[in-house]
N, C-alpha and C positions, 0 to 999 in steps of 0.2 A: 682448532682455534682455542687457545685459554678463555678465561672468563672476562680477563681483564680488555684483553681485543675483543672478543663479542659484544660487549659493552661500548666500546669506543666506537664501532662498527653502527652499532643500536644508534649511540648519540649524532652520529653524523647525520645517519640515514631521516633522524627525525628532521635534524636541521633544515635538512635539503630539503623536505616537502615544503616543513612553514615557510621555507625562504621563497620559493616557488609562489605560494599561493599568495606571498607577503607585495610580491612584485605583480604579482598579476592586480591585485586587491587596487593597489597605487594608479597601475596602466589603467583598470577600471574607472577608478576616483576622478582621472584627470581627466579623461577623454568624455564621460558621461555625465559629469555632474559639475566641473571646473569650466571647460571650455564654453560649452552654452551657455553660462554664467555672462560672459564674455562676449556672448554673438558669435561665440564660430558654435555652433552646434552644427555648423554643413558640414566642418570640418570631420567632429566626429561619428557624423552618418556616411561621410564619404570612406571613411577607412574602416570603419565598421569592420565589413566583409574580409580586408587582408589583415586586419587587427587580430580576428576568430581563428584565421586557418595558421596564422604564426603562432596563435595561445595552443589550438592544438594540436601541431608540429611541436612543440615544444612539450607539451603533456605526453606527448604519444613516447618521446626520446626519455624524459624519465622515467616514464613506466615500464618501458622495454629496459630498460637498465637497472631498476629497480625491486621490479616484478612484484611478488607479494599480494596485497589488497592494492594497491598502485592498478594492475591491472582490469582488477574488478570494478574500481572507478572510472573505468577509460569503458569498460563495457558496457557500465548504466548509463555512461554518457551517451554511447555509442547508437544507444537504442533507445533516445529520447526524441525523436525525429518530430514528438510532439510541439518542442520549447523550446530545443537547441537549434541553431539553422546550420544547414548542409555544409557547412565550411568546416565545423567539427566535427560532427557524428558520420563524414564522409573519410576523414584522417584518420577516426581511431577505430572503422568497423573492422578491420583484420586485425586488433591488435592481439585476441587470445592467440590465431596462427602463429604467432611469433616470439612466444616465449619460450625460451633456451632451455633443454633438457635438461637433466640432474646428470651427472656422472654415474652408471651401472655403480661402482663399489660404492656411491655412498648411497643409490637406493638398496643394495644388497643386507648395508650395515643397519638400514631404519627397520627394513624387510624382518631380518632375522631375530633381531633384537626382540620385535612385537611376536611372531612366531615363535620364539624360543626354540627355533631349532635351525639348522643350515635348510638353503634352499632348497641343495638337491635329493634330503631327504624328505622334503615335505610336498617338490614337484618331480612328477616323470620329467619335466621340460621345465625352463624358464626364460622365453627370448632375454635377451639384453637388452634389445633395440625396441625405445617405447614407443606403441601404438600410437600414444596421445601425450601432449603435454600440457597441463594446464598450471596459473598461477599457484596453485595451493598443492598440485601432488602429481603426479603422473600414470599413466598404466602400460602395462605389458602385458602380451599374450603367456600364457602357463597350461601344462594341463598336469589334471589332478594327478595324482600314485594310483596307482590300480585299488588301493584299499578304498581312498574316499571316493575315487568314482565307483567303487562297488555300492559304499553308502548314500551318496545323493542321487545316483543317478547320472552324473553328468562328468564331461570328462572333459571337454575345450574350457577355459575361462578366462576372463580377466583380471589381473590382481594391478587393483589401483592403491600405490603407496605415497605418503604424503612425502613433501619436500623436508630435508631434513632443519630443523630451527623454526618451520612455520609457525608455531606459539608465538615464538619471541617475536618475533617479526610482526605479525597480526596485530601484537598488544603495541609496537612501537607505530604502526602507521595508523591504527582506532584514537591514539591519545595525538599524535599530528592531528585527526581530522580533526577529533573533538575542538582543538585550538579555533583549528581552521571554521567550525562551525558558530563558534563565540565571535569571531572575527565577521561572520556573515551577518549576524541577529543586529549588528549596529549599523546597517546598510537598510534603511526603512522600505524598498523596493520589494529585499527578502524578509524581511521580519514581517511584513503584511499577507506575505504571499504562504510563507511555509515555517516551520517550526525546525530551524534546520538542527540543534542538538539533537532533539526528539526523529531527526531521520537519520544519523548517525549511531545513534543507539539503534535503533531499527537494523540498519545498515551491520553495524557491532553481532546484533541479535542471529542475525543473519548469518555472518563471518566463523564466530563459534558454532553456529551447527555446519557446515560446512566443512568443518575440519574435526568433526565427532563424525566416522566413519558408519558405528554402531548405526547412531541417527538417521544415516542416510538407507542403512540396510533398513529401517526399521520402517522408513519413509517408503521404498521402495517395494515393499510388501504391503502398505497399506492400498499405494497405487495401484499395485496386479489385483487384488481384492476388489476395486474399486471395477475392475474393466472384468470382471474373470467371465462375464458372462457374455462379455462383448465380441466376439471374434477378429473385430477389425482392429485391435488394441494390444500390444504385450509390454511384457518388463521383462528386465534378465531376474534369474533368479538367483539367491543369494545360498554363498556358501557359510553359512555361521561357524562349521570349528576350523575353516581358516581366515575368520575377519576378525578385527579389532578394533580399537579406537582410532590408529593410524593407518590400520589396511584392512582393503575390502576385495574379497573375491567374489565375484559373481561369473553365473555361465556367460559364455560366448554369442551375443545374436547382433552382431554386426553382421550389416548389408551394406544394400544401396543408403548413401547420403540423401536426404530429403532434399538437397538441392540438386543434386547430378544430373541434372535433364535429358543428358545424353545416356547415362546409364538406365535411366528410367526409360526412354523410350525404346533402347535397345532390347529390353527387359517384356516390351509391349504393356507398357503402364503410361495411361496420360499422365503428365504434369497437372493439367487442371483438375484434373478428377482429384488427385491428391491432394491439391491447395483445397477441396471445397470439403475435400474427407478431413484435413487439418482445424480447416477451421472447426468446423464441426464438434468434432473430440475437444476443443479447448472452452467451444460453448458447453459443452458435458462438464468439465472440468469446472468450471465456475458455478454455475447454475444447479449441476446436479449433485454433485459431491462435494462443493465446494473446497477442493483441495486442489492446488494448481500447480502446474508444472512449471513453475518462474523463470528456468534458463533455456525455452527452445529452440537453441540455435541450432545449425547445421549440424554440427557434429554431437547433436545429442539426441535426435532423431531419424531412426532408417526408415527404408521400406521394402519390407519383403515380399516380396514376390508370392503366389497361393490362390493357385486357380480354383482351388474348391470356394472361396469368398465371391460374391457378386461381384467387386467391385476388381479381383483378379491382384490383392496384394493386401498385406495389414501394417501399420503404423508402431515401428515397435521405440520406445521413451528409454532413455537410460540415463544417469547421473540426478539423482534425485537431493541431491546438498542445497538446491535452493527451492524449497517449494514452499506455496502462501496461501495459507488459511485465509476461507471468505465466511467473517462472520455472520450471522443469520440477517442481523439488522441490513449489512452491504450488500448482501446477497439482495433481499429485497429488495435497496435501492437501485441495485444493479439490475433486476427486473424493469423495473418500472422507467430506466433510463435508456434499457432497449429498447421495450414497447413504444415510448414515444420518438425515438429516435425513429424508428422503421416506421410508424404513422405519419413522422412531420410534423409531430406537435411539437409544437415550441413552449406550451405551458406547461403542458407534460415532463416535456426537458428541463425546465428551468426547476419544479417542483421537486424533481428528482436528483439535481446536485445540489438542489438544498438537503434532500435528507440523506445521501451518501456524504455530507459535509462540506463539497466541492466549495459550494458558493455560500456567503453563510447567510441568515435567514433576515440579514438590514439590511440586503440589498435593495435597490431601487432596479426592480423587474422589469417594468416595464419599456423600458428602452431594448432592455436585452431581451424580451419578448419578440419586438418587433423586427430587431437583426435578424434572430433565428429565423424568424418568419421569410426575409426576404431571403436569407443563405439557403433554406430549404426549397426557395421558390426558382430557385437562379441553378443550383448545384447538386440538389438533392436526388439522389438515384445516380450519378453520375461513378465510376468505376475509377481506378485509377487511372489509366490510361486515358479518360475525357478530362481529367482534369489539367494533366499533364499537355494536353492539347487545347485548353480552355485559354482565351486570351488573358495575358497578362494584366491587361489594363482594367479586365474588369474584379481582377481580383486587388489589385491597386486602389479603383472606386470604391471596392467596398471598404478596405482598411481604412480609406481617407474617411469615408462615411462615418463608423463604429468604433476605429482605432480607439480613439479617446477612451469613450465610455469604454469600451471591453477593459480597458486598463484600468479606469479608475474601481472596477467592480472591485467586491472584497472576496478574490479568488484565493484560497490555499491548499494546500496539498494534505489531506488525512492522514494519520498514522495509519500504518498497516494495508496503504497503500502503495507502497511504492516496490515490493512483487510484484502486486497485482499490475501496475502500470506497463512494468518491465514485461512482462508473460505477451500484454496486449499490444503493445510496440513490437517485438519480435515476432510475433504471430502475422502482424498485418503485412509486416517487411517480407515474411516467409512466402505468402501465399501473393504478394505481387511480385515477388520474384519466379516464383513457379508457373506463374500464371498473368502476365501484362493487361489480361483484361478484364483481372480477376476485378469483381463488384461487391464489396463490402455487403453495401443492401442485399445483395440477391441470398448471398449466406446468412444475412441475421433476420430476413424476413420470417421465412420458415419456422427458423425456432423461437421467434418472436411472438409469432401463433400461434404456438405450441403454448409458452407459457400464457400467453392470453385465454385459450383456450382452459386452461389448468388450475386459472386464477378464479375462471368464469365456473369452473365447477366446485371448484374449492367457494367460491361464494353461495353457492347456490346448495351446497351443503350447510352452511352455516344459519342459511336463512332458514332451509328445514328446519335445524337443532332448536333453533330461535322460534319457529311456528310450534312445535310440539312443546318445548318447555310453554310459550303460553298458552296452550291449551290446556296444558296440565292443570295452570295454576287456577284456568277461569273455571274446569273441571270444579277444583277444591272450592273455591273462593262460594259460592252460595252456602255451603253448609257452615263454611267458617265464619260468614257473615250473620246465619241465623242462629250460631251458637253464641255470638256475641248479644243478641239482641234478646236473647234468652238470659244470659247472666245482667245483662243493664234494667229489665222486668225481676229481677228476681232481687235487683239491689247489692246482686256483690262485685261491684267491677270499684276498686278502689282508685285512686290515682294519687300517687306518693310527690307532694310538690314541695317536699321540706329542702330539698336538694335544691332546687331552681330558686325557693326565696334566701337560702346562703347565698346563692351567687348575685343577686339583685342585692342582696347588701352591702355585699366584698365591692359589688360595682359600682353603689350608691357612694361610698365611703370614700373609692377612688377620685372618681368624680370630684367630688368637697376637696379633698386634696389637692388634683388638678384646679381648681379654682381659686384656690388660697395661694398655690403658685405664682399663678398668672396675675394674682391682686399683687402680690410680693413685688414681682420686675415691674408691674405699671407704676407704683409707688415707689419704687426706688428708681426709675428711672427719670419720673416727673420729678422730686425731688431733688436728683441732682441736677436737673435742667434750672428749676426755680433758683437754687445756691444764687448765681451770681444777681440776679436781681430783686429778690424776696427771699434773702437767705436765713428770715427765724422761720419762715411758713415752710424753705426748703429742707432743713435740718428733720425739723418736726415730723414732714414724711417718710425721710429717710430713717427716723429712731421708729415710728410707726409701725414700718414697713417688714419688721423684725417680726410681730405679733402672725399676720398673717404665712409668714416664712415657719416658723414654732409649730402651727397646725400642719402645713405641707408633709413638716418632714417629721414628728410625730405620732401625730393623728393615726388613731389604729394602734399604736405599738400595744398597748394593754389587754387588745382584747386579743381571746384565743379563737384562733381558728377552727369554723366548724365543716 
C-alpha cells in the first residue's frame, strides 16, 4: 500500500469511529434527556433495554471490521458487568475470539524484518497456522535451532509477532477516542462521574506498552520473580536474542484452558478448587506485589496439571502487555475496603472509597451509610448463585428506596484505576463461571484476616517503637532538665528577643496601614453617598479621603527592613 492510500485508509477509518460515536451521542441526547423533558420518559425506560443490545450489535460489527484498539474497547466494555447492563457486555464478551488472522507472508515479512534473518534459519520449525489471534499481533507455535536451544535450555516456543501497520493504526483510533472523550466531558452525567480524557490517556498509556514487545518480556519476568517461590504459580519464559520490539518468543506452557471444565475434570482437577486457587493468586497480585495481571481472560490463563502440589495442578499466566501497578496509597485503600466489606461495615466501606478516591470526601454519608447497612443485612454473604435466585422485586425495592441518592452521590472513577477495575471484573466472571456457587465472601474472608491480622501486628509494632522512643526520652529528660536549671542559677541562659520585636513592628506597621485603608473606603464612600444632598460636606470627604489613602500605600516605604 503507498503512503498516500495508507493515509486515506487512516482518514476514513478515523471518520467512521467519530461518526459512530457522533450518532450514538444524538440517540443518547434524545432518548435521556429530550424526551423526559416532554413527559415520555416511560418511553425512554421502556426501550432502554433494545436501545443497548442495537448500540452493541452495532459496536461489536465495527470492531470486528475494524480491529485495532476498536477491539480493546469492546473488551473493557465487555468486562464492565459492574456499570454496563447485560444487553452489552453480553454482545461483546466473545469479541477477541473473532478477530481475523493476519496472512502467514505478511507475518513472515514483520517476523523477519525484526530478526534480520529468514525464518528457517533462525527456526528448526515455524507452524504457519496461528495459535492465537489477537487485536494487536498474533502467535504461532516454533521451535528453537538446536543452537539456541543448546543456549536457553528450551526448545518448544511461542513467537508472538505484532500485526503489520499496528503504530499507525493505534495512533489513528487514540486520537478518535481522545475526540470522542472531549465529546463526553460536556454530557454533565460523565464529567461528574469520571475524568474521561484523563482515562484515555490511561487507556493510550496502556496501548503503547502493549505493543512494546520488550516491555512485556520485561513484565513477564518480573511476574515469575514475583511467584518464584510459589509452586502453584508459572510464567513462560522469555527468549531475549530472539524478541524485539515487535516480536516475542517465549517457551511453550500451554495446557488446559482455565475455563474447560470438561478438560479439567477429565484431567481429575475440580473446577472449584481452581476458581478459589484463582481468586486467591489475584488477592496475591494486588495486596502483596502489587503488580497485576489486568487481561485474565480464558485464553491467557492454563492449568497444569502436577500431582507433586497439594492442590494436584498449578496456574500458569501468560501475555503480560497489560498489567497495573497498585500504588502504596491504593494498596492501602484497597485493604481497608476489603476488611470492611467482609466485616459488613458500612462505615468502614464508605471511609475507604473516600480514600481510594471512589467517593469524594463532600459527600453526604449518611444516607449511603445506611443503604450499605440494609444491602449488607438483606444480601450480604449471599454467593452468586443466591443472588441470581433472590427475588427480583426485592432487588427493585431496594433501587426504588436508594436509587436517587446512590446517583446523586459524587461518585468518580480514579486514574490508575481502570486495570485494576478490569483484572477484578474478569477475575469474578472467571471464578463463577468455573464455579456457580462460587461465594465472593468466602474467598476474601480468609485473606481479609490475613491482612487484619498483619495490620494488627504491624500496629502493635509501631506502638512498641513509640513506647521505647518515649522511654528514651523521659530516660534523658531529668538530667536535661537539671542541666537547665543549673545554667538559669548560674545566670547564663540568654534569650535573643530582637527577632520577635522586628516582627511586632513589621506587624504594628501593617496594621496602621490596614486602618488608613479602611478610613480611605469609609470616607469615600460616605462622601459620595452625601454628593447629591450635602454636596460641599460630600466633596470635602472625598478630597480628604486622599490623606488617609497616602499613608496606606506609603507608610513604611523609608524605612529598611530589619
Amino acid at each position: 500500500m503507498t503512503d498516500a492510500a495508507a493515509q486515506g485508509a487512516h482518514r476514513a477509518r478515523y471518520r467512521r469511529i467519530v461518526s459512530f460515536a457522533a450518532r450514538e451521542f444524538v440517540s443518547v441526547w434524545w432518548f435521556e434527556l429530550v424526551l423526559p423533558r416532554f413527559g415520555l420518559g416511560t418511553v425512554a425506560e421502556r426501550t432502554r433495554g433494545s436501545r443497548m443490545q442495537r448500540f452493541a450489535r452495532r459496536f461489536h460489527a465495527l470492531a470486528v471490521d475494524l480491529g485495532g484498539l476498536m477491539i480493546k474497547v469492546g473488551q473493557f466494555m465487555s468486562s464492565r458487568l459492574d456499570v454496563l447492563p447485560p444487553e452489552i457486555t453480553k454482545e461483546l464478551e466473545g469479541l477477541q475470539d473473532e478477530v481475523p488472522a493476519v496472512p502467514f507472508p505478511d507475518i513472515r515479512r514483520v517476523a523477519e524484518a525484526e530478526l534480520g534473518h529468514p525464518l528457517d534459519r533462525v527456526f528448526a520449525w515455524f507452524d504457519e497456522t496461528p495459535v492465537a489471534a489477537a487485536s494487536l499481533g498474533q502467535a504461532h507455535r516454533a521451535r528453537l535451532s538446536d543452537q539456541d536451544a543448546a543456549d536457553t535450555g528450551l526448545s518448544d516456543v511461542v513467537v508472538k509477532v505484532q500485526r503489520p501497520g499496528i503504530d499507525e493504526i493505534v495512533a489513528v483510533d487514540l486520537s478518535a477516542l481522545r475526540r470522542v472523550a472531549r465529546w463526553a466531558m460536556r454530557v454533565r452525567l460523565v464529567s461528574d462521574r469520571v475524568d474521561a480524557p484523563a482515562l484515555v490517556e490511561e487507556f493510550a498509556a496502556t496501548s503503547f506498552e502493549e505493543i512494546d514487545y520488550l516491555h512485556e518480556a520485561g513484565s513477564a519476568e518480573r511476574f515469575r520473580e514475583n511467584f518464584a517461590d510459589d509452586p502453584r504459580i508459572d510464567a513462560p519464559e522469555i527468549v531475549w536474542e530472539r524478541s524485539t520490539r515487535r516480536v516475542l518468543t517465549l517457551s511453550d506452557v500451554t495446557a488446559i484452558k482455565i475455563n474447560d471444565t470438561d478438560a479439567l475434570r477429565a484431567a481429575g482437577i475440580d473446577p472449584s478448587a481452581v476458581a478459589d486457587a484463582f481468586a486467591e493468586v489475584m488477592f496475591d497480585q494486588v495486596f502483596t506485589h502489587s503488580f497485576v495481571h489486568a487481561d485474565p481472560h480464558p485464553g491467557n490463563i492454563f492449568v497444569t496439571p502436577d500431582e507433586s502440589l497439594p492442590a494436584g495442578f498449578r496456574l500458569t499466566f501468560i501475555d503480560f502487555g497489560m498489567m497495573a501497578e497498585v500504588p502504596a496509597n491504593l494498596r492501602a485503600g484497597l485493604r481497608t475496603l476489603l476488611i470492611a466489606v467482609t466485616a459488613r461495615d458500612s462505615h468502614g466501606l464508605v471511609a475507604a472509597a473516600q480514600e481510594i478516591g471512589v467517593l469524594l470526601p463532600s459527600a453526604d454519608t449518611g444516607e449511603l451509610e445506611r443503604a450499605l447497612t440494609a444491602l449488607f443485612a438483606r444480601f450480604g454473604g449471599m454467593g452468586f448463585a443466591e443472588l441470581a435466585k433472590a427475588d427480583p422485586r426485592e432487588f427493585a425495592d431496594f433501587a426504588n428506596e436508594f436509587g436517587d441518592m446512590v446517583r446523586s452521590l459524587p461518585l468518580q472513577l480514579p486514574e490508575n484505576m481502570l486495570l485494576l477495575i478490569r483484572a477484578v471484573s474478569l477475575t469474578s466472571g472467571m471464578c463463577s463461571s468455573l464455579d456457580p456457587e462460587f461465594n465472593v465472601w468466602d474467598a476474601a474472608e480468609p485473606y481479609a484476616g490475613r491482612l487484619l491480622r498483619e495490620e494488627s501486628s504491624g500496629l502493635m509494632r509501631d506502638m512498641a517503637d513509640q513506647a521505647m522512643e518515649t522511654a528514651a526520652i523521659t530516660y534523658r529528660l531529668p538530667k536535661r532538665i537539671d542541666a537547665i536549671i543549673s545554667r538559669v542559677d548560674a545566670g547564663t541562659v540568654t534569650f535573643d528577643t530582637s527577632r520577635l520585636e522586628r516582627r511586632l513592628d513589621r506587624l504594628e506597621g501593617i496594621a496602621r496601614r490596614i486602618g488608613s485603608g479602611v478610613l480611605f473606603a469609609a470616607m469615600l464612600v460616605g462622601g459620595a453617598l452625601l454628593v447629591p444632598s450635602l454636596e460641599p460636606l460630600g466633596i470635602t470627604l472625598i478630597c480628604v479621603s486622599a490623606l488617609p489613602l497616602l499613608h496606606a500605600v506609603f507608610a513604611g516605604l523609608g524605612r529598611r527592613p530589619r
